[in-house]
C-alpha positions in Angstrom: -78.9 -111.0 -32.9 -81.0 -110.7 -29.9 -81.7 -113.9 -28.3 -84.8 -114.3 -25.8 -86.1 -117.1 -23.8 -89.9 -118.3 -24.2 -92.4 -121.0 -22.7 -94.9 -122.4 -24.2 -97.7 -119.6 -24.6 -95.3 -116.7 -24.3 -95.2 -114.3 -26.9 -93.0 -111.3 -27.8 -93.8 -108.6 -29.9 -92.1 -107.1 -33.1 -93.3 -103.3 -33.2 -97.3 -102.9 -33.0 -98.0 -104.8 -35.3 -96.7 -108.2 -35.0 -96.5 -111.0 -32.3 -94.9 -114.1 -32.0 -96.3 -116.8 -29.8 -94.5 -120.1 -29.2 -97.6 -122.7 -29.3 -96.0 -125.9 -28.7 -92.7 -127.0 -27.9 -92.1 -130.7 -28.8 -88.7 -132.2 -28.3 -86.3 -130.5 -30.7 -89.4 -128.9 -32.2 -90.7 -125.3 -31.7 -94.3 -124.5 -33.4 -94.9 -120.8 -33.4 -97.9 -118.7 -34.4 -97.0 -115.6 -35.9 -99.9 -112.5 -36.0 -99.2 -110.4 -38.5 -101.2 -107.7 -40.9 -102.1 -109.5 -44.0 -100.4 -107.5 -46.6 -96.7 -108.8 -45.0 -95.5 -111.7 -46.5 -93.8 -114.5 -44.2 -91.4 -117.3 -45.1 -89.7 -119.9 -43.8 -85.9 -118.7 -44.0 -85.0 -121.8 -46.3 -87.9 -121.1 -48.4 -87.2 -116.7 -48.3 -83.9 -117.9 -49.7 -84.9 -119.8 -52.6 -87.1 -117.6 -53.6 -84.2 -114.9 -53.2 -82.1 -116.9 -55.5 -84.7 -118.0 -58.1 -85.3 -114.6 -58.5 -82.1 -113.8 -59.1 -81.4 -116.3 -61.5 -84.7 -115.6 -63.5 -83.4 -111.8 -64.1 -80.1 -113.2 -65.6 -78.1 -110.6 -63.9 -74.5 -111.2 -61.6 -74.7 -110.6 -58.2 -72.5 -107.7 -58.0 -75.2 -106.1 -61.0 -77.9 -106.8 -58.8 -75.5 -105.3 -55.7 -74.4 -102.0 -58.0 -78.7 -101.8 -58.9 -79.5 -101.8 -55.3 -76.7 -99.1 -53.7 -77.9 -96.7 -56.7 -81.7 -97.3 -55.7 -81.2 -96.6 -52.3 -79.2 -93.7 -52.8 -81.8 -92.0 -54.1 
């Protein structure tokens, strides 16, 4: 994990097309602005992970299905 230090109105930058800018830093509380192109879809991690496992759930298949399903799609 790469770990950087930021001030308020610093940004850093995530390939071309993406920057993070820390807006407002309020005691234990970071707001960030993230620019991004539309068509990516951004989550709170808490949120990516429910969805994650919702999903999962919803397709009624075992993790190690869903594990065996995605080594044989990427293989390809």
């Amino acid at each position: 994990m790469l770990v950087l230090t930021r001030k308020s109105d610093e940004s850093i930058n995530l390939g071309d097309d993406i920057t993070i800018t820390v807006v407002e830093i309020k005691g234990n509380s970071v707001r960030l602005g993230i620019k991004a192109p539309e068509k990516l879809k951004i989550y709170r991690k808490e949120l990516y992970d429910r969805i994650k496992k919702e999903n999962l759930l919803s397709s009624n298949l075992l993790m190690e299905q869903f594990t065996k399903i995605r080594s044989v799609l990427r293989s390809k």
